[in-house]
C-alpha positions as CSV (number, residue, x, y, z in Angstrom):
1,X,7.2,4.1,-23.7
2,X,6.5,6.1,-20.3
3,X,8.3,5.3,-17.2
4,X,6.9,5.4,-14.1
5,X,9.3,7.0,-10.9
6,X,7.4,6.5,-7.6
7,X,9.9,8.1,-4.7
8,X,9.8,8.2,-1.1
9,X,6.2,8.5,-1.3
10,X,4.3,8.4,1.6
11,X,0.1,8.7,3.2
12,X,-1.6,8.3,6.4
13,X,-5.0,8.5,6.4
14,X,-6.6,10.5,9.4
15,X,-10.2,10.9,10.7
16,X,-11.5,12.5,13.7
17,X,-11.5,10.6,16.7
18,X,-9.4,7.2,15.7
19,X,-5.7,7.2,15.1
20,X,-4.0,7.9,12.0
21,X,-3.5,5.0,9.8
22,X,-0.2,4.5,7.9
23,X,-1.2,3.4,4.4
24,X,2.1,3.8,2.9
25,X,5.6,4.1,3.9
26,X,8.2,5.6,1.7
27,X,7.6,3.7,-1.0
28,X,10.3,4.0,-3.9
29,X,10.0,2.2,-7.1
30,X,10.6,2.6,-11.1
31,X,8.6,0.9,-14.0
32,X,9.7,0.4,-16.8
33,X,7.9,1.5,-20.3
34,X,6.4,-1.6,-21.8
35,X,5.9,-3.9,-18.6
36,X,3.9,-5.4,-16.5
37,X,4.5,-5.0,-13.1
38,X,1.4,-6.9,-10.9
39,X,1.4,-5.0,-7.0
40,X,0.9,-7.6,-4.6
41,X,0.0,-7.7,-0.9
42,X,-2.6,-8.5,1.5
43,X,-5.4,-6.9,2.2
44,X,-4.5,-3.0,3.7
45,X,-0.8,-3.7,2.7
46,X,-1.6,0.0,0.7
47,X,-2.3,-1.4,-2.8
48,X,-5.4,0.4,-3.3
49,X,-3.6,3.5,-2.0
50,X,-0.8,3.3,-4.9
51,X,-2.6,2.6,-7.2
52,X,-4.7,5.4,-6.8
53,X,-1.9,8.0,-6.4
54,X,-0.5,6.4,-10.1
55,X,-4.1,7.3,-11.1
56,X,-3.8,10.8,-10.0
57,X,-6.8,10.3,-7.3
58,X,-5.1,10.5,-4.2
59,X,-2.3,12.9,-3.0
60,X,0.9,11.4,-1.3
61,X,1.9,13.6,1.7
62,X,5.4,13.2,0.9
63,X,7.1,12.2,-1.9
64,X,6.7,12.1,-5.7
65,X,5.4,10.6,-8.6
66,X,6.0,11.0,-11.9
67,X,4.7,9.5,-15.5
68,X,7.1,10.3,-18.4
69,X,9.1,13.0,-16.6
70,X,5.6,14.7,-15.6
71,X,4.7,15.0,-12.2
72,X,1.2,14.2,-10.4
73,X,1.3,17.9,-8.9
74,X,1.3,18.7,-12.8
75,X,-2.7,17.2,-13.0
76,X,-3.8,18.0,-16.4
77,X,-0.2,16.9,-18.5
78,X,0.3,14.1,-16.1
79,X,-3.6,13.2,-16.3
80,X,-3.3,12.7,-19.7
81,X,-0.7,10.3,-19.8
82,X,-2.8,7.6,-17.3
83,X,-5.5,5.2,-18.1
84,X,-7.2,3.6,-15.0
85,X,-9.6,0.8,-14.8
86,X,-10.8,0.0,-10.8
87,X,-12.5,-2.8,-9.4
88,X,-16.3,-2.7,-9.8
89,X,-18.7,-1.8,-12.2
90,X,-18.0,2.2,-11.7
91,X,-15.9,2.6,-15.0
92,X,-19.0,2.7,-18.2
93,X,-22.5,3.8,-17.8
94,X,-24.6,1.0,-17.6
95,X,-28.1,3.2,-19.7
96,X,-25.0,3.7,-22.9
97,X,-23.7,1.5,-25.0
98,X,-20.1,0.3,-26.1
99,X,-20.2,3.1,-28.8
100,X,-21.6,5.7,-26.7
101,X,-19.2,4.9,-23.2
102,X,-16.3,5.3,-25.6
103,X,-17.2,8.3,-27.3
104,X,-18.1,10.0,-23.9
105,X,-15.0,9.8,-22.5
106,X,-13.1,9.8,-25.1
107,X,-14.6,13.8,-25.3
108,X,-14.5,14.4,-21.5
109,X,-10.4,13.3,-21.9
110,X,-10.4,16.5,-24.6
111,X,-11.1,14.5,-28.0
112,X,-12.7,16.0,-30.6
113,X,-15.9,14.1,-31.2
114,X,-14.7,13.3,-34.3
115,X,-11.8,11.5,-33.4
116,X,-13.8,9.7,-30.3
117,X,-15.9,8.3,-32.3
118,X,-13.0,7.1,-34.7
119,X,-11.4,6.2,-31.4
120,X,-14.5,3.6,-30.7
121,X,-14.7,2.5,-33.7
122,X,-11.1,1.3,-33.4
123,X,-11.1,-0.1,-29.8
124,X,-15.0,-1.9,-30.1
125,X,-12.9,-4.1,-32.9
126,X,-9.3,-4.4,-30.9
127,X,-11.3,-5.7,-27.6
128,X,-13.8,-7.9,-30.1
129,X,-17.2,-6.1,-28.7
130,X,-17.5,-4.8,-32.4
131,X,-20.6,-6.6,-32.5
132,X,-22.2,-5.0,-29.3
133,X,-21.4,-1.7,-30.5
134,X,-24.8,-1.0,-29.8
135,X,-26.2,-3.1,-27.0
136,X,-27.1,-1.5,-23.4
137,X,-24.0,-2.1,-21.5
138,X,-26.2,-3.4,-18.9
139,X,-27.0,-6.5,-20.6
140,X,-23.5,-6.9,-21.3
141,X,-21.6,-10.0,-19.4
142,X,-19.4,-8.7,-16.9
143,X,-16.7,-9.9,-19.1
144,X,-17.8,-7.9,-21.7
145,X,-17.9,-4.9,-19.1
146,X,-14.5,-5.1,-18.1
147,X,-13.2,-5.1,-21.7
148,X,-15.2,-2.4,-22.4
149,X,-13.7,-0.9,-19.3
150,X,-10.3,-1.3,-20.5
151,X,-10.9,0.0,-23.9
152,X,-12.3,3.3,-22.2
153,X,-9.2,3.8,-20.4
154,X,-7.1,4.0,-23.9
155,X,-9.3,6.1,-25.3
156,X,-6.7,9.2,-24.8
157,X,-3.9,6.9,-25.9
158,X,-2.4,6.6,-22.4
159,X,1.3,5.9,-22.0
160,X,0.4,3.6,-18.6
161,X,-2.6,2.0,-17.7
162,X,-3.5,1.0,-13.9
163,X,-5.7,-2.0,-13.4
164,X,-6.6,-2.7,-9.6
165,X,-8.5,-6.1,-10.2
166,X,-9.3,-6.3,-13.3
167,X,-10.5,-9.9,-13.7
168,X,-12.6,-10.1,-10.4
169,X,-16.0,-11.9,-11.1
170,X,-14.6,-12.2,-14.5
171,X,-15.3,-16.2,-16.0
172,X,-12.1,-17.9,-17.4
173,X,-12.8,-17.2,-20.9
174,X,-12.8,-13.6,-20.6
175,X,-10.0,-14.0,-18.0
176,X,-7.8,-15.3,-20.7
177,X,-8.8,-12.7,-23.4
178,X,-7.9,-9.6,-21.1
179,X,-4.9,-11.6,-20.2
180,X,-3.6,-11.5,-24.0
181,X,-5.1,-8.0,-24.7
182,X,-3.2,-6.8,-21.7
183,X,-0.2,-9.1,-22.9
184,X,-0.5,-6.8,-26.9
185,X,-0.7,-4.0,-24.8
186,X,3.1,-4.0,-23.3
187,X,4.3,-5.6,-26.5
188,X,2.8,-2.6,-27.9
189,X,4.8,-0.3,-25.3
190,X,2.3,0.9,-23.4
191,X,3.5,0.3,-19.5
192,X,0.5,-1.7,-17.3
193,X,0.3,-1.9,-13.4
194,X,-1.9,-4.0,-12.2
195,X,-3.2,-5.7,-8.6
196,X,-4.7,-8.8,-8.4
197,X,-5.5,-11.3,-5.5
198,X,-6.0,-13.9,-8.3
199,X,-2.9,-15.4,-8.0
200,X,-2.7,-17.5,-11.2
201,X,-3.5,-14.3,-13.3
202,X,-0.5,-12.6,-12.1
203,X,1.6,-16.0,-12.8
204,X,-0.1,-15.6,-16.6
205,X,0.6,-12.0,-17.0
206,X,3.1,-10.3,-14.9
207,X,6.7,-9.5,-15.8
208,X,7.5,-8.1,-12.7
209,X,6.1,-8.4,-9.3
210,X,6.1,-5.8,-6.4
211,X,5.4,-6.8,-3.1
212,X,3.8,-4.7,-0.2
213,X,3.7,-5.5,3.1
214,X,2.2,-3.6,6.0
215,X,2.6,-0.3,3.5
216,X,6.2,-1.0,3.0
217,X,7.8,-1.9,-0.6
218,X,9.7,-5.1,0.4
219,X,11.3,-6.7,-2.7
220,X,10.5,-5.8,-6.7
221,X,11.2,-8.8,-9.1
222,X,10.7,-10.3,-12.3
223,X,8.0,-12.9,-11.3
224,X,10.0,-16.2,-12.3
225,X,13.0,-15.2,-9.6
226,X,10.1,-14.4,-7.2
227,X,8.9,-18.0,-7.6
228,X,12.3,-19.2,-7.7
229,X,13.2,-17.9,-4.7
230,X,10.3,-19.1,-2.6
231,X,10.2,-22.4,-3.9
232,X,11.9,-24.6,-1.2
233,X,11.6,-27.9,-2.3
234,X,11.8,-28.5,-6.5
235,X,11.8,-31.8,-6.3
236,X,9.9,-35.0,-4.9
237,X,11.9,-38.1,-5.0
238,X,9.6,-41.2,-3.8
239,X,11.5,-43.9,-2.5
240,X,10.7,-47.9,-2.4
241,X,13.0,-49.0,0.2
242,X,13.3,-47.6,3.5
243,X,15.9,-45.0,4.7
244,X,18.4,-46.3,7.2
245,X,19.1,-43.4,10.3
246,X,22.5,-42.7,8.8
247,X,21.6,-41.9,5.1
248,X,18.8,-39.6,6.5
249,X,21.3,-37.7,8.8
250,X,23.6,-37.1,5.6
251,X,20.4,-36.1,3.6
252,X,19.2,-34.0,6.4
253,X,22.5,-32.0,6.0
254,X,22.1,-31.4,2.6
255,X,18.6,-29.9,3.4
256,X,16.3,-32.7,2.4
257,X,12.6,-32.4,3.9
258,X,11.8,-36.4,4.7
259,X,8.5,-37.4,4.9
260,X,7.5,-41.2,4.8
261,X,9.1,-42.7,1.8
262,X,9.2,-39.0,0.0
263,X,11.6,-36.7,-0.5
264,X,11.7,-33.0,-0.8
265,X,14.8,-30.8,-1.8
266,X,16.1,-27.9,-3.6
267,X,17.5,-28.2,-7.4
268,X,21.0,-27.6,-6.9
269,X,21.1,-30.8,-4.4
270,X,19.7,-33.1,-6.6
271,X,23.4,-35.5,-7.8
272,X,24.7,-35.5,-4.4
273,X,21.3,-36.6,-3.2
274,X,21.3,-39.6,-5.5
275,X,24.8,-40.2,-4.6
276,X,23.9,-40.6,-0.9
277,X,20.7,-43.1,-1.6
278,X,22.6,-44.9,-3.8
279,X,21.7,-48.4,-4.1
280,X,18.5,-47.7,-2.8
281,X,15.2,-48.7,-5.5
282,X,13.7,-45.0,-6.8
283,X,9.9,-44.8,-7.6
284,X,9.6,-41.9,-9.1
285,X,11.2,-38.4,-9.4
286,X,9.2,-35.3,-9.9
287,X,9.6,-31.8,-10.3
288,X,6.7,-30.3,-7.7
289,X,4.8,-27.8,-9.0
290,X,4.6,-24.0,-8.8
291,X,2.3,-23.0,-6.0
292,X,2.1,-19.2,-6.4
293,X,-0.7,-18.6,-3.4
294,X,1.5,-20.8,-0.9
295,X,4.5,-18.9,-2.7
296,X,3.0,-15.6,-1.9
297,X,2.2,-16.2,1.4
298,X,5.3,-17.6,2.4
299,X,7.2,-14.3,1.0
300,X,4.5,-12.0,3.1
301,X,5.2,-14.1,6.3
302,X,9.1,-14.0,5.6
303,X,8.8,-10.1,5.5
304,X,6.3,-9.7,8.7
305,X,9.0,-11.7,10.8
306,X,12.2,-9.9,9.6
């Protein structure tokens, strides 16, 4: 199981005649072998830019990163421990096929052919394109693609494996089949970062969740505290009798959101809550629903404004 040890890294991007722009700002942050952390953040929060730094394309200006104890400045040991799947079509050769993309880079990562094509062999089955093995990966699904994509980056037998939007364009049957072969992977101990503005994948997949905002790391948690955390109002209590001005100015204090004949408030208020409507006639009381896109935006807006 690799570890991942991103610290203090830093990168502005510079071109002639326009200011430099800050893509990240000492960023420190471990990852554990075996999860899966999902990077979130709006668009030019510095995603891209980290994730391409983990891959070994893109050179903090301060700072280190390190796989396994090996350090990105160490290219071809620290190369070898990373697998990288980017958004696009830009990871296979369209004019190959399954059989042939694998085998490919499976020898341009230093395999012997033999064991690249062994290598094939054994991934066409694990990511269930055995029988496309020789179809032109043109007329492959785009689901199929991004499998195939993902098998390609294992080829060397990686330790981590970087995913920046792996599911994009990708229909929900396939979305749910990389989901659990992505899933095997960590059980399997490889370590997976991925970034994803498709919110309800991350909820599926994610361990862990790091959040970027304006190129800043701002929190790092496992996802279910993340949620927890942002969800202000568990519950919805609808009421069939009307609230008198004195039972809503005790419910106000215990942080009760009052709209109409509903209620909206945290978990941990809920007994004294029925205490204070007490005798009042209860319709119905439900526990609301995880929002993870109205979640995720009110995180980013609590970090802009602090």
């Amino acid at each position: 199981m690799d570890t991942v040890d991103v610290i203090g890294v830093s990168k502005t991007y510079r071109v002639q005649g326009h200011a430099p722009i800050p893509a990240l700002r000492e960023v420190s942050l471990s990852i554990h072998g075996g999860e899966i952390l999902a990077i979130l953040g709006l668009n030019g929060a510095g995603k891209t830019t980290l994730v391409k730094m983990l891959s070994g394309l893109v050179a903090p200006d301060s700072g280190r990163i390190l796989v396994g104890g090996v350090e990105s400045t160490a290219r071809r040991s620290y190369l070898g421990r990373v697998g990288a799947v980017f958004e696009g079509n830009r990871n296979i050769y369209w004019r190959l096929t399954p059989f042939e993309n694998i085998e490919y880079f499976g020898v341009l990562r230093g395999l012997s052919i033999r064991r690249a094509r062994a290598r094939a062999n054994e991934l066409l089955e694990r990511f269930k394109l055995g029988d496309k093995r020789n179809a032109i990966c043109a007329h492959l699904s785009r689901g199929m693609q991004q499998r195939l994509a993902i098998a390609i980056s294992l080829v060397h037998e990686p330790g981590i494996i970087i995913l920046d939007e792996p599911t994009i364009g990708v229909d929900v049957e396939n979305v749910l089949e990389i989901v659990e072969h992505l899933k095997s992977l960590a059980a399997s101990g490889i370590t997976v970062v991925v970034t994803s503005h498709q919110l309800d994948v991350v909820r599926m997949l994610a361990d862990r969740v790091a959040l970027l905002v304006g190129g800043r790391l701002v929190a790092t948690q496992p996802i279910d505290e993340f949620m927890r955390r942002s969800e202000r109002a568990p519950y919805c209590l609808q009421l069939e009798e009307e609230l008198d001005d004195a039972r809503a100015g005790r419910l106000r204090e215990l942080g009760v959101e009052h709209g109409g004949s509903q209620l909206h408030f945290p978990a941990e208020g809920l007994y004294d809550i029925l205490d204070v409507l007490k005798p009042l006639r209860i319709g119905a009381l439900n526990a609301a629903t995880h929002d993870f896109s109205r979640i995720f935006m009110d995180r980013v807006k609590e970090y802009e404004s602090a």
